[in-house]
Biotite code that builds the C-alpha atoms (Angstrom):
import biotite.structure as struc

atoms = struc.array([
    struc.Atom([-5.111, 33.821, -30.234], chain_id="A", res_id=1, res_name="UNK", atom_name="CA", element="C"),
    struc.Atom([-7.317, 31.477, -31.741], chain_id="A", res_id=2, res_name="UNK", atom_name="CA", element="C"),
    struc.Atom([-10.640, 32.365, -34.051], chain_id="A", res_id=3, res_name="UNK", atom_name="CA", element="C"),
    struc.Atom([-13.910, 30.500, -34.166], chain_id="A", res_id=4, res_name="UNK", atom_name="CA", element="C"),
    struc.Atom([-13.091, 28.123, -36.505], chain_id="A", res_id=5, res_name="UNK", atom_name="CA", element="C"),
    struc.Atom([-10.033, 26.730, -34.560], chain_id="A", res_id=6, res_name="UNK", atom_name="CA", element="C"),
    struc.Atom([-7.366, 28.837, -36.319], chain_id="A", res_id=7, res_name="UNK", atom_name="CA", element="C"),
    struc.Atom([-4.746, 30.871, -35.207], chain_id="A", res_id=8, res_name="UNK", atom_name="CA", element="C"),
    struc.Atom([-4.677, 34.453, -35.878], chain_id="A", res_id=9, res_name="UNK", atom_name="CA", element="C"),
    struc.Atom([-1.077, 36.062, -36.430], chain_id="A", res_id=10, res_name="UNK", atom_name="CA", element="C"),
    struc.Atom([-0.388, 38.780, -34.243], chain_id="A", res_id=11, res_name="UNK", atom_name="CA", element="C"),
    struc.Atom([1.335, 42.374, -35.038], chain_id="A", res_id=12, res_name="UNK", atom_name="CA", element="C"),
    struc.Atom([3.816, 43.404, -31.613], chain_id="A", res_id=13, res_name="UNK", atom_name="CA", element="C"),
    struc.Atom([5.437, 46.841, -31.616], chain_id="A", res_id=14, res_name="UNK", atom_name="CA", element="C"),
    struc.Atom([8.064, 47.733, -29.178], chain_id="A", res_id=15, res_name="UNK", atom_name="CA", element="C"),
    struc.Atom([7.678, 50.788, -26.981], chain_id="A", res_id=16, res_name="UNK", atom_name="CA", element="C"),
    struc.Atom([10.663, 53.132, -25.937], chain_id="A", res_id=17, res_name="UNK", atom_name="CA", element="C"),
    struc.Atom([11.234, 52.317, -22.175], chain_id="A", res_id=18, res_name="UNK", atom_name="CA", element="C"),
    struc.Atom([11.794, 49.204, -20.047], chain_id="A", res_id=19, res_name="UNK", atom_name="CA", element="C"),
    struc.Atom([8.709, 48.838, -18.248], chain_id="A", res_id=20, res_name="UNK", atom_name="CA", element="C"),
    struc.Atom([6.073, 50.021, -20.745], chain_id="A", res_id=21, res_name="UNK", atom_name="CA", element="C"),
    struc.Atom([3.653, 47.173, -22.193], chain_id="A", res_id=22, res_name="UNK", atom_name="CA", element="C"),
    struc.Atom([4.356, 46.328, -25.812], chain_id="A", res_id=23, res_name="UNK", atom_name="CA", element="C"),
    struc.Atom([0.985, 46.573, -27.507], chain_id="A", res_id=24, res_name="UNK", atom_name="CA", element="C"),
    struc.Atom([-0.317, 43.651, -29.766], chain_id="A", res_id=25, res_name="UNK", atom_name="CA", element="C"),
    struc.Atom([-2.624, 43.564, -33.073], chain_id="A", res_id=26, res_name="UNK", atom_name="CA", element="C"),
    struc.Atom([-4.210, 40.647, -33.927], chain_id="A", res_id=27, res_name="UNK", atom_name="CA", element="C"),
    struc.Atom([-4.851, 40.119, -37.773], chain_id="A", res_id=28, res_name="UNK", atom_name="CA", element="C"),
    struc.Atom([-7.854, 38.822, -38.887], chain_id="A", res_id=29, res_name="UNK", atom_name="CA", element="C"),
    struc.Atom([-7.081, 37.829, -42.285], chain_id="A", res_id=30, res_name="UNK", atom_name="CA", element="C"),
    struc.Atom([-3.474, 38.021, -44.030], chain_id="A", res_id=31, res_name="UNK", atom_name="CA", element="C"),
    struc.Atom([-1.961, 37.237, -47.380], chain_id="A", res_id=32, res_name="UNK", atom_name="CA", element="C"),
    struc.Atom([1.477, 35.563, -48.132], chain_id="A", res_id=33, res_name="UNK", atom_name="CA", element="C"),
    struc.Atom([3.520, 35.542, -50.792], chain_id="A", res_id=34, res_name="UNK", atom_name="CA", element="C"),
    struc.Atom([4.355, 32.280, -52.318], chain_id="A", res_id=35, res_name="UNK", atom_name="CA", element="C"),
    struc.Atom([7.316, 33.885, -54.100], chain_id="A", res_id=36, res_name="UNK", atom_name="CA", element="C"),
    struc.Atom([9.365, 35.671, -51.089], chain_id="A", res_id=37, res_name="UNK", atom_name="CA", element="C"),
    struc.Atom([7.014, 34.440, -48.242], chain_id="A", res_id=38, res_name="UNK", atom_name="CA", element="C"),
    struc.Atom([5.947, 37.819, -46.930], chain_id="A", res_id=39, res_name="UNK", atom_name="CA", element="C"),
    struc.Atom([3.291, 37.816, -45.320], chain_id="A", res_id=40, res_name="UNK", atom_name="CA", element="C"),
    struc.Atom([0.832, 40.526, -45.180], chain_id="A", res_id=41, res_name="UNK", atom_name="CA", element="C"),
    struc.Atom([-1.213, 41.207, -42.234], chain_id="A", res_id=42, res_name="UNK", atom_name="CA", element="C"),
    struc.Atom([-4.913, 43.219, -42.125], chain_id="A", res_id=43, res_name="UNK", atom_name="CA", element="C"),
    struc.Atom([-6.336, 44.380, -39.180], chain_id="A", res_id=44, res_name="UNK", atom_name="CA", element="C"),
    struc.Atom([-10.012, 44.790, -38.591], chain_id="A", res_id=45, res_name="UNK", atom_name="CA", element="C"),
    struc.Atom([-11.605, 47.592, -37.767], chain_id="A", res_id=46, res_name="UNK", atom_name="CA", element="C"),
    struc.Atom([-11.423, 47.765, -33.983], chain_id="A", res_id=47, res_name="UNK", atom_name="CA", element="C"),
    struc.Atom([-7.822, 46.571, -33.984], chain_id="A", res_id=48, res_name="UNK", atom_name="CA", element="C"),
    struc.Atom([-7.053, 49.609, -36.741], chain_id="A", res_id=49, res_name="UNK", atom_name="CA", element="C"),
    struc.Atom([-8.502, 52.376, -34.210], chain_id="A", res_id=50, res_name="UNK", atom_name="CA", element="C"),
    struc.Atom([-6.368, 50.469, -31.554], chain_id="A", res_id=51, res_name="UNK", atom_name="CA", element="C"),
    struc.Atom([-3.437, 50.958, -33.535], chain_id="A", res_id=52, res_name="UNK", atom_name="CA", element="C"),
    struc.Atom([-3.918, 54.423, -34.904], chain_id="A", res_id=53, res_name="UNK", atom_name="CA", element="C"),
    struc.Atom([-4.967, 55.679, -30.984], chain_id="A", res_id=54, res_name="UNK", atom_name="CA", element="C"),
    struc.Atom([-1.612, 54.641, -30.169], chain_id="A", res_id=55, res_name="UNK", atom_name="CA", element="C"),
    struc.Atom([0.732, 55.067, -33.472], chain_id="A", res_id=56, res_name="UNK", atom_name="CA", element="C"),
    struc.Atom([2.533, 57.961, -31.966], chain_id="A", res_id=57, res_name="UNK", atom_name="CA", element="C"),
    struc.Atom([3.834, 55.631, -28.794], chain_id="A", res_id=58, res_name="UNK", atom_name="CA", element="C"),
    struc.Atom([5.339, 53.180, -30.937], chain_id="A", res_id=59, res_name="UNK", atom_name="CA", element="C"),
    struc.Atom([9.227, 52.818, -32.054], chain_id="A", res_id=60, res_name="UNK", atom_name="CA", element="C"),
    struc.Atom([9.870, 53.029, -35.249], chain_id="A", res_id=61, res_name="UNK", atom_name="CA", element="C"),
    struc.Atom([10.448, 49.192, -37.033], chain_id="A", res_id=62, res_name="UNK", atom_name="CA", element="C"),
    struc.Atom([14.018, 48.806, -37.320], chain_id="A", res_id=63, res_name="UNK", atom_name="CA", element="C"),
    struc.Atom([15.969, 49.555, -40.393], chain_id="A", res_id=64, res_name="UNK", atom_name="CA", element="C"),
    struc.Atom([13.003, 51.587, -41.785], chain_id="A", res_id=65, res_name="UNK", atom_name="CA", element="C"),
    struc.Atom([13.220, 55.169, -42.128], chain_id="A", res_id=66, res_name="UNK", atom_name="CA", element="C"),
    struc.Atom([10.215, 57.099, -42.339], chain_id="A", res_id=67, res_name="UNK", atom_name="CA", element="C"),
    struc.Atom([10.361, 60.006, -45.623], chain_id="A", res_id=68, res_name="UNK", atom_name="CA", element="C"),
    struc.Atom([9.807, 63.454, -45.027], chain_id="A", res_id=69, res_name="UNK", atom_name="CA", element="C"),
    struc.Atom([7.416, 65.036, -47.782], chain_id="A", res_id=70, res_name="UNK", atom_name="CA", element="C"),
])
């Protein structure tokens, strides 16, 4: 995706458990990096957050993290 200006806007995919189930994508409107590690981190705007939290419980998990139970 592309914004107004020109620029391209990063996107945020999650995967889905199944096959044939659509994986859902975020895009980010603004984002910060890191000019130590190069992380980059992504914010959503407020549309694409009530996207996201309508569908939070359909996603997998990102791999290697492991949610903590409080």
């Amino acid at each position: 995706m592309s914004t107004n200006d020109g620029q391209a806007s990063p996107l945020i995919r999650f995967a889905r458990p199944g096959i044939f189930k659509a994986r859902p994508s975020y895009e980010a409107y603004y984002a910060r990096a890191c000019r130590d590690c190069g992380a980059l981190v992504p914010f959503l705007g407020a549309v694409e957050l009530r996207l996201l939290n309508e569908e939070i419980d359909s996603l997998e998990d990102v791999e290697g993290y492991q949610a903590q139970s409080n």
